[in-house]
N, C-alpha and C positions, 0 to 999 in steps of 0.2 A: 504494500500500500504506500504510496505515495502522498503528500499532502503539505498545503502554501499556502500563507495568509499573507496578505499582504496590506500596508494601510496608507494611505494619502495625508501627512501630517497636516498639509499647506491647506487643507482646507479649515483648520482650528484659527487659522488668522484671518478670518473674515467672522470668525465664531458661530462658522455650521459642524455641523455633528463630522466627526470622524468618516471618512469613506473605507470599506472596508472590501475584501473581496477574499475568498476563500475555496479551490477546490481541493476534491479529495477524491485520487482514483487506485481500482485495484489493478496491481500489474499481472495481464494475464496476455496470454498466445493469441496473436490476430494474425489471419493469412492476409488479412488486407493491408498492413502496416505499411508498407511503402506508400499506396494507394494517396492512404489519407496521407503522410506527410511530405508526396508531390501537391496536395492540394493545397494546405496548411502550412508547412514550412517553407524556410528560404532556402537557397542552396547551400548555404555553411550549416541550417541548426538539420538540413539532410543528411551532410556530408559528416555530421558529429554521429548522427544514427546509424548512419552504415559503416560508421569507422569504426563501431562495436567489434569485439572479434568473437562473443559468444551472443547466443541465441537472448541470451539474459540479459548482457549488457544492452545488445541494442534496444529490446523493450523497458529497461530500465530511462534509457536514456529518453527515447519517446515521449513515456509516459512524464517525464522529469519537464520535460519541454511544455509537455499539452496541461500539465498542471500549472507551469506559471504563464502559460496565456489565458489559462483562461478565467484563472488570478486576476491576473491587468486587465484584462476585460471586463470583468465582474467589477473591478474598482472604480473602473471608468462608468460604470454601469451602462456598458455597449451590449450585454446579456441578460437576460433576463436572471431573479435572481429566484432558486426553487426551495 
């Protein structure tokens, strides 16, 4: 399991509430993994995924990625939040 919180300080200086963003994923076998992170990724946070040399790492590193986007995006509140 994987899991990122992240928080926006700069918004206490205007004196709104805290922004916060938070995912949490389990690391598990996707045949589709490259798929999504031609979709999703750029070509270095790709080129960090394939540069895994075990089956492990590279879903480690994935999921490592797809948790703080969507982290930042959550913070941003560019997602919805569930």
């Amino acid at each position: 399991m994987i899991a990122v919180t992240y928080t926006q300080e700069r918004s206490t200086l205007r004196g709104l509430p805290l922004r916060r963003g938070c995912d949490i994923e389990y690391v598990y076998p996707r045949g589709n993994l490259e798929a999504i992170a031609s979709r999703f990724f750029s070509t270095e946070e790709q080129a960090c995924i394939t540069g895994g040399t075990k089956e492990l790492e590279r879903l480690t590193r994935f999921y490592q990625l797809w948790v703080l986007k969507e982290c930042f995006l959550k913070t941003l509140s560019l997602v919805p939040r569930q």
